[in-house]
N, C-alpha and C positions, 0 to 999 in steps of 0.2 A: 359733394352736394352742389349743383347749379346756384349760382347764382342770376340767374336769367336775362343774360346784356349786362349786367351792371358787374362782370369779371375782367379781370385780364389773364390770359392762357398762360403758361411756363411753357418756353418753347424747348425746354428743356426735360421736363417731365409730365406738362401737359396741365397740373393742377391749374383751376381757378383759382384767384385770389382778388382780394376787393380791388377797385379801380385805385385807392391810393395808399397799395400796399406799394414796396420800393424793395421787397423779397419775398420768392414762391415759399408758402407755407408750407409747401411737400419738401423740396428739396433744398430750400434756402438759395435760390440761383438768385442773381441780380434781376430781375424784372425789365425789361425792355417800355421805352417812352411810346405812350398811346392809350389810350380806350375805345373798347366796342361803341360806348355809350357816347362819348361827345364826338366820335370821328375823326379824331386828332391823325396824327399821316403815323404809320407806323411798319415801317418795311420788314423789322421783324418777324412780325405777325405774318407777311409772306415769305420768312424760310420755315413758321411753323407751319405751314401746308393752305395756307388763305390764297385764295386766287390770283389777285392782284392788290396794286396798290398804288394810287397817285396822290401827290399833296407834296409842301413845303420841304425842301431840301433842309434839314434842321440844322447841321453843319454850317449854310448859309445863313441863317437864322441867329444863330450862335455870335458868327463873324460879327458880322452887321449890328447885331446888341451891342459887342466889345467899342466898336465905331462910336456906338452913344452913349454910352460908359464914357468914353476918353473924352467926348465934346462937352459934357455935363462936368468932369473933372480939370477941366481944361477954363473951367468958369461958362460955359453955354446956361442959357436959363429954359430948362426944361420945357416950359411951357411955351418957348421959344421956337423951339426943334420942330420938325414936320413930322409927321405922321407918316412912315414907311409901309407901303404892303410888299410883301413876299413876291422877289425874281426870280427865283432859282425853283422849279420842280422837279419831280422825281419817278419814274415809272417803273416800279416792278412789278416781275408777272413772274411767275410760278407753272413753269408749262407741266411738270412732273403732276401740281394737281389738275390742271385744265384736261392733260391726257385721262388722266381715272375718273374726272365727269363725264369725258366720252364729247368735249369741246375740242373745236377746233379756232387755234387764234392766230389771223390773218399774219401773212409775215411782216404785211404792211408798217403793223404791233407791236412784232417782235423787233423789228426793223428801229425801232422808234424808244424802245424801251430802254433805260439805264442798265439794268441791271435784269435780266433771266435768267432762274434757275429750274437747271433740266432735271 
């Protein structure tokens, strides 16, 4: 049963499941970080056959939290610390589906991309 945008895919067996489920109700697989709905970066969602994908290398995201963790632990006063936005991004593309839309993506693209799977 659709849940219309407001799912996340099992790239495993395909079931929709709510946006803050953390395992597929079909299969129990672990759920991959992201939603249709808020746009979050979710590169899984392009091995499950989704076009593309750019946004926050989360990995880096990760690092960089641990950094303000240790300065806040370390005695820093929170309210002290700067405001960080996201250095690191990420492009995957997905040519295997861009070929069966019958798309063609510049090598320029592919050239440029993290990560393509054929």
């Amino acid at each position: 049963m659709p849940l219309s945008g407001l799912a996340m895919r099992c790239a495993r067996c395909q079931n929709e499941n709510p946006t803050d489920a953390r395992f597929c109700n079909g299969c129990g697989a672990a759920l991959s970080v992201g939603c249709a709905r808020c746009g979050q970066f979710n590169p899984p969602g392009v091995e499950a056959g989704g076009l593309m994908s750019y946004g926050t290398d989360v990995s880096d995201l990760v690092r960089r939290a641990a950094i303000y963790v240790d300065k806040i632990l370390r005695g820093a006063k929170p309210s002290e610390l700067p405001v960080e936005q996201p250095l690191a991004f990420e492009l995957w593309i997905n040519a295997k589906t861009a070929k069966t839309l019958g798309l063609t993506i510049p090598p320029s693209l592919l050239q440029r991309a993290d990560r393509v799977i054929e």
